[in-house]
FIKOLZA-1660 file (N, C-alpha, C; in steps of 0.1 Angstrom, whole numbers, plus 5000, padded with zeros to 4 digits):
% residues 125
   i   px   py   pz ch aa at
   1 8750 4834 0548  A  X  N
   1 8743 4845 0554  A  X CA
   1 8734 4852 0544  A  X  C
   2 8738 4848 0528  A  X  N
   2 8729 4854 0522  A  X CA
   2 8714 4846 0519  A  X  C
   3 8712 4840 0524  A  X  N
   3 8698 4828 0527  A  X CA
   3 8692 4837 0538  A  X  C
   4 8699 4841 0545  A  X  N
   4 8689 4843 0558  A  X CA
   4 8676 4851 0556  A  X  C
   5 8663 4844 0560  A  X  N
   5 8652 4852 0557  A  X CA
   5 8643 4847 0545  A  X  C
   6 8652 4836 0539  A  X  N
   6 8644 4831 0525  A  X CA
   6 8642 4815 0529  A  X  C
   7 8637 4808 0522  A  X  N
   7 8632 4791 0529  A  X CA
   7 8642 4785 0526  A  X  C
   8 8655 4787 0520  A  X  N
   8 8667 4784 0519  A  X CA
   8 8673 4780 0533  A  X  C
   9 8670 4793 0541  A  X  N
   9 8680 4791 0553  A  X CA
   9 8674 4779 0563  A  X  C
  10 8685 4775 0567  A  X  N
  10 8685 4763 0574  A  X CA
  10 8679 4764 0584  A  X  C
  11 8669 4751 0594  A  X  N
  11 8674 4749 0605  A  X CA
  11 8681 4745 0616  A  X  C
  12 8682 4751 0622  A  X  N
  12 8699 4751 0633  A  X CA
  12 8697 4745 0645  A  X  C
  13 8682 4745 0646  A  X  N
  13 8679 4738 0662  A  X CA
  13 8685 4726 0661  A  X  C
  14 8691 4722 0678  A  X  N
  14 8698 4711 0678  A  X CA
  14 8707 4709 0667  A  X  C
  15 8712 4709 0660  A  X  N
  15 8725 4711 0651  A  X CA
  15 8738 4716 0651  A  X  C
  16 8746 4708 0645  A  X  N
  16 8760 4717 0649  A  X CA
  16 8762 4724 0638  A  X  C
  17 8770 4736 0636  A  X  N
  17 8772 4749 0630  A  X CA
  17 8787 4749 0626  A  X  C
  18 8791 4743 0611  A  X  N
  18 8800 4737 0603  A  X CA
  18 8808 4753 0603  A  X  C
  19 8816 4762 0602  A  X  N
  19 8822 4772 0598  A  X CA
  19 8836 4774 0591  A  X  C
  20 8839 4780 0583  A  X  N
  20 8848 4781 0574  A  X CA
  20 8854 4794 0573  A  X  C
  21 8862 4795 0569  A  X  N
  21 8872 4811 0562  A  X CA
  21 8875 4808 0551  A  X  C
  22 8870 4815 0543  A  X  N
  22 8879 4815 0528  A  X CA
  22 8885 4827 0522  A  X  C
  23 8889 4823 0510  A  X  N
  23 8896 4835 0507  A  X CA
  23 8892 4851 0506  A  X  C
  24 8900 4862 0506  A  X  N
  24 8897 4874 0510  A  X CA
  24 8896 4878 0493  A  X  C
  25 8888 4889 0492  A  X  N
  25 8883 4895 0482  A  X CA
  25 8900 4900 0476  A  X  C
  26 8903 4906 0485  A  X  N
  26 8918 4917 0481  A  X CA
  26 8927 4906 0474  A  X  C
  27 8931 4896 0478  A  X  N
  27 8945 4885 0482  A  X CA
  27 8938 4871 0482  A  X  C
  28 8936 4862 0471  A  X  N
  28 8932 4848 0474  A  X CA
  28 8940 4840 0476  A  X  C
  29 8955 4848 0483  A  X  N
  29 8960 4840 0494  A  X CA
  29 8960 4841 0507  A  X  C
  30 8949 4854 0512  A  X  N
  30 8947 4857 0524  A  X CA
  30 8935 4852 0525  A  X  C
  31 8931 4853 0539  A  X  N
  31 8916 4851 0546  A  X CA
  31 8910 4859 0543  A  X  C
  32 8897 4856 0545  A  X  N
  32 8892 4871 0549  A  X CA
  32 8895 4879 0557  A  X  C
  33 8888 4892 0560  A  X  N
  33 8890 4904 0569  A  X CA
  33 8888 4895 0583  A  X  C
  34 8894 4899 0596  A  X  N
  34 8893 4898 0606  A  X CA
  34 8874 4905 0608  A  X  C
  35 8870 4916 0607  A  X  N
  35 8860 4924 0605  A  X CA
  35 8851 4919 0601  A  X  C
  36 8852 4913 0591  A  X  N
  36 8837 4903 0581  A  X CA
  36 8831 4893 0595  A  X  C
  37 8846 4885 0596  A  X  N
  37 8841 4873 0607  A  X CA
  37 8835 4881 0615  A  X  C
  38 8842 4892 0626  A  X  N
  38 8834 4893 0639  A  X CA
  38 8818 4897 0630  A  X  C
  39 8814 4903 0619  A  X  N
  39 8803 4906 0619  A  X CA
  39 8797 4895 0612  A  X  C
  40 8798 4884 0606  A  X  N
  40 8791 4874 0604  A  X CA
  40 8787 4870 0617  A  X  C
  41 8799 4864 0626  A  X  N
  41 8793 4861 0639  A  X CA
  41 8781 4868 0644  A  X  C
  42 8781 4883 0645  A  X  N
  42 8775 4890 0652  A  X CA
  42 8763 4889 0644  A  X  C
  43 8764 4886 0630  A  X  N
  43 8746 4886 0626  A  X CA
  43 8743 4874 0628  A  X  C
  44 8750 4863 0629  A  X  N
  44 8745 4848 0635  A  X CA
  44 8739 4852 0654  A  X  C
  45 8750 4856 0657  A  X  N
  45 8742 4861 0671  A  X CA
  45 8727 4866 0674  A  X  C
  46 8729 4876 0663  A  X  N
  46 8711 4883 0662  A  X CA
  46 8699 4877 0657  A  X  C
  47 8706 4866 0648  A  X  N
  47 8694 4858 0642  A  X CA
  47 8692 4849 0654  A  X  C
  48 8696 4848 0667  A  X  N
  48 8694 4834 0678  A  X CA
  48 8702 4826 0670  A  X  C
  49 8707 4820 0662  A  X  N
  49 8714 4808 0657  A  X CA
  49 8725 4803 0670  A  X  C
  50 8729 4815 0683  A  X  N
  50 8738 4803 0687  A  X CA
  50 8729 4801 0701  A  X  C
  51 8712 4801 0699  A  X  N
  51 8705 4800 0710  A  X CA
  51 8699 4785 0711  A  X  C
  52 8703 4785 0693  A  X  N
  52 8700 4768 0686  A  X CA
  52 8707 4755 0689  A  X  C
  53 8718 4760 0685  A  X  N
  53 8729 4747 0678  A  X CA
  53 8731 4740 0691  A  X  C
  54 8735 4736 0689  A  X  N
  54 8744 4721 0698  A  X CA
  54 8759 4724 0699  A  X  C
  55 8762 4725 0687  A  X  N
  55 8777 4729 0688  A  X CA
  55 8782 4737 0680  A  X  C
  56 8797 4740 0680  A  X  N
  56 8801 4745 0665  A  X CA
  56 8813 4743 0661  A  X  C
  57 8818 4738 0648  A  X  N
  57 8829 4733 0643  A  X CA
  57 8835 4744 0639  A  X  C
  58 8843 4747 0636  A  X  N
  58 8854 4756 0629  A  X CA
  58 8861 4750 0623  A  X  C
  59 8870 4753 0605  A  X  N
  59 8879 4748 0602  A  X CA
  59 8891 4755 0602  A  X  C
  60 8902 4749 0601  A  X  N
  60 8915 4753 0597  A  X CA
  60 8910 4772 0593  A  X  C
  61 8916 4782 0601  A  X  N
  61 8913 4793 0593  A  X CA
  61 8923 4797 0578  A  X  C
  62 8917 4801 0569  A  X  N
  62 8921 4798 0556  A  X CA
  62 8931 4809 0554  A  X  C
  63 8944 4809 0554  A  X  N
  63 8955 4825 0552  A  X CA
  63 8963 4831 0562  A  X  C
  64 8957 4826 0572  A  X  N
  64 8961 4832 0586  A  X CA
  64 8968 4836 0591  A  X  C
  65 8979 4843 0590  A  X  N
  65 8988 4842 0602  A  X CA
  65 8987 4833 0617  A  X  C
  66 8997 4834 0620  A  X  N
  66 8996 4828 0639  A  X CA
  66 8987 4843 0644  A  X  C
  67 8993 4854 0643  A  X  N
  67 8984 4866 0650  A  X CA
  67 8970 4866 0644  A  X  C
  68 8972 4867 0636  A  X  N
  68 8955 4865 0633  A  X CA
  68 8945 4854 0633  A  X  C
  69 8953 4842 0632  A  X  N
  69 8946 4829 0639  A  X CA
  69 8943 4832 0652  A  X  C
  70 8951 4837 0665  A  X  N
  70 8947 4842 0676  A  X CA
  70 8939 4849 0677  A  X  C
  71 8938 4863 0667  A  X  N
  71 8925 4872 0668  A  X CA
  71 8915 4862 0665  A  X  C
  72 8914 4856 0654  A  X  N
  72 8899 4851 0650  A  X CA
  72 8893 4843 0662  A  X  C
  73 8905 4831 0669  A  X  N
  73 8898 4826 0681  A  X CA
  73 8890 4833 0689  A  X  C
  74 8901 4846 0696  A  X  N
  74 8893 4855 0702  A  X CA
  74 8880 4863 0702  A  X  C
  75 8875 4864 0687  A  X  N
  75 8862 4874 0684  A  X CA
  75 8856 4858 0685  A  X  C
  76 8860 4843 0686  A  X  N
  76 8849 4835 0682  A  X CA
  76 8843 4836 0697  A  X  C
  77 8853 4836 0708  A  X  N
  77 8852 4830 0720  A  X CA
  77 8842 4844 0726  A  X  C
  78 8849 4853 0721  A  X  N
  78 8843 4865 0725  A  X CA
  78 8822 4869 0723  A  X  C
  79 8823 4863 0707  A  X  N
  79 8815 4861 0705  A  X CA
  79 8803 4851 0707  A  X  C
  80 8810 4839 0715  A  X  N
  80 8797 4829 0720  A  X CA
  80 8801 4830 0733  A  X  C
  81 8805 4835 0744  A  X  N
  81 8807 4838 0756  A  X CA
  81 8798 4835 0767  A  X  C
  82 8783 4837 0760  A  X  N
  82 8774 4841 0767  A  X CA
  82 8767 4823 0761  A  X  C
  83 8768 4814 0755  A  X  N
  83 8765 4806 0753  A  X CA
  83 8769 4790 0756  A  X  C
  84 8763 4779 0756  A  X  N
  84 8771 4767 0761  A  X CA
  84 8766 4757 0752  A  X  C
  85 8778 4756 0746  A  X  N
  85 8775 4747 0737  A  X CA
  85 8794 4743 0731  A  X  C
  86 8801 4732 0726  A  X  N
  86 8812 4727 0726  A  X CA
  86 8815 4739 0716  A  X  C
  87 8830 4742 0711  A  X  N
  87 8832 4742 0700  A  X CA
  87 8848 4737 0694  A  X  C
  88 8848 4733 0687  A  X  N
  88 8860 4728 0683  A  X CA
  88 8864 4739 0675  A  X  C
  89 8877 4740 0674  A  X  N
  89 8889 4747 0669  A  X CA
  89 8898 4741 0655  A  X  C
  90 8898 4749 0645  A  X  N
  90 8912 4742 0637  A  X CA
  90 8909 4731 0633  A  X  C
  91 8897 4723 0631  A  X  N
  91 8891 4711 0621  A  X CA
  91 8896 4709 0607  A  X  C
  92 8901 4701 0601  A  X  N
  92 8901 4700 0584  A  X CA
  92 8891 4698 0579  A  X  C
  93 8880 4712 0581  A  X  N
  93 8869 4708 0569  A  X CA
  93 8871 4723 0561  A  X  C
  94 8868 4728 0551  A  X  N
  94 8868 4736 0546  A  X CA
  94 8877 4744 0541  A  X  C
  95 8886 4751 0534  A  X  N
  95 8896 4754 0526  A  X CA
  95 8910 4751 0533  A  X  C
  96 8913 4741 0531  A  X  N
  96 8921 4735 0539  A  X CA
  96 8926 4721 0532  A  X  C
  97 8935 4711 0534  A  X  N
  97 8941 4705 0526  A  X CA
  97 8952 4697 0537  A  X  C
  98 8952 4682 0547  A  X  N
  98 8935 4674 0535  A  X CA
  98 8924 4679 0543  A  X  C
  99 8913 4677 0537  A  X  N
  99 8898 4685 0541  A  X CA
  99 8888 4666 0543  A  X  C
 100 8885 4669 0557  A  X  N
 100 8876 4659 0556  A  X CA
 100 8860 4662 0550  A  X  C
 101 8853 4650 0542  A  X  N
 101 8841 4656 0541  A  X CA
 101 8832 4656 0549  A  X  C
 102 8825 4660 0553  A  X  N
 102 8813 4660 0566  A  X CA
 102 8794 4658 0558  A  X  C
 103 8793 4648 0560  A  X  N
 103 8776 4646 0550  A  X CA
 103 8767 4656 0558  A  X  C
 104 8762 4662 0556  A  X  N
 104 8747 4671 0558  A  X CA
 104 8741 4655 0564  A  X  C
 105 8733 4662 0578  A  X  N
 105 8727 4657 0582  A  X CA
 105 8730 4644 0591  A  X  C
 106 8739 4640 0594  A  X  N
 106 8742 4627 0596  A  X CA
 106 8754 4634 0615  A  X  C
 107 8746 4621 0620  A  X  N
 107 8749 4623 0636  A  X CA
 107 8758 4625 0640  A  X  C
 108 8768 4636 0649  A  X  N
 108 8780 4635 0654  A  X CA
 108 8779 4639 0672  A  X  C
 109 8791 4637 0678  A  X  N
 109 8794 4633 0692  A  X CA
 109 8804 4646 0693  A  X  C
 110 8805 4656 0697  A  X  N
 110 8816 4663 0698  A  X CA
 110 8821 4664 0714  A  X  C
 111 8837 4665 0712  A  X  N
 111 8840 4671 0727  A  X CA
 111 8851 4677 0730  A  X  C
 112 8849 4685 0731  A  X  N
 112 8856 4700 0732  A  X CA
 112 8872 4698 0739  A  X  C
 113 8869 4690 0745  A  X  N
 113 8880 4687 0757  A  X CA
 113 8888 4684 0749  A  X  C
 114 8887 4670 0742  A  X  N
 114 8900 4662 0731  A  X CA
 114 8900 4665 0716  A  X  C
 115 8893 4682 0712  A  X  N
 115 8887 4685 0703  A  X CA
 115 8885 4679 0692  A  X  C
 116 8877 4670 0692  A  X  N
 116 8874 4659 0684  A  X CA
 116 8860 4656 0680  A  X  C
 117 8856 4653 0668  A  X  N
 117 8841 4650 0665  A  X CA
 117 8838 4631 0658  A  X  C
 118 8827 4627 0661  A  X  N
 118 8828 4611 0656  A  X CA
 118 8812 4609 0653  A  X  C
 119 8811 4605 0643  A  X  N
 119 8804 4604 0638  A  X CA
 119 8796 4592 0639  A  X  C
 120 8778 4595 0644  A  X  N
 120 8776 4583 0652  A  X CA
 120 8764 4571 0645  A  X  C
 121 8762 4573 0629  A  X  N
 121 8756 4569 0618  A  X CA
 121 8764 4568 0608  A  X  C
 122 8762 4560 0600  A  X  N
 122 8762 4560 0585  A  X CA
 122 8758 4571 0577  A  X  C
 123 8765 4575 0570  A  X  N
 123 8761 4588 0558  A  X CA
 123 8750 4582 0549  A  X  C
 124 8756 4572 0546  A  X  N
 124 8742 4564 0534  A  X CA
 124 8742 4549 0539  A  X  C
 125 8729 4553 0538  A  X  N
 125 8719 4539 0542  A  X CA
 125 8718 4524 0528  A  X  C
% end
């Protein structure tokens, strides 16, 4: 989020929207704040970023409780409500363990239904 506005920040059209939780400032054995997420989401909302993507992945939330794994789902669902686009839930990418790697740039198939993503290229040519 801190790119946004500089030639750093990405483009999102048609793209899927990789997301992560990491650790909390207080406790790096907690997540972040419940609060941070809903408002990252909500500045991704303002920027159009979910008027772009294609989809959006989630990982494993990092610290969570079961209750606050359920809050987070709900500010996500809450949060793209208004949009259509898949998103998967609870992925091993990002502070998580084992963590798949995902290459930048390289084609994926997602579907929400068997929440599953497949990847439809080679990483390297």
């Amino acid at each position: 989020m801190h790119l946004k506005g500089t030639e750093y920040w990405p483009d999102f059209k048609n793209n899927i929207l990789f997301l992560e939780t990491c650790e909390g400032t207080e406790d790096p054995m907690k997540g972040q704040k419940l609060e941070f997420i809903d408002v990252y989401l909500t500045d991704l909302e303002l920027s159009n970023i979910f008027n772009e993507i294609s989809g959006m992945i989630i990982g494993i939330p990092f610290g969570y409780n079961k209750e606050e794994t359920e809050q987070f789902k709900k500010i996500i669902l809450e949060k793209t409500s208004d949009y259509n686009f898949p998103i998967l839930f609870n992925v091993n990418i990002g502070h998580c363990d084992p963590i798949i790697t995902v290459p930048i740039g390289t084609k994926v198939i997602i579907d929400s239904f068997t929440n599953s993503f497949n990847f439809t290229e080679n990483a390297v040519k």
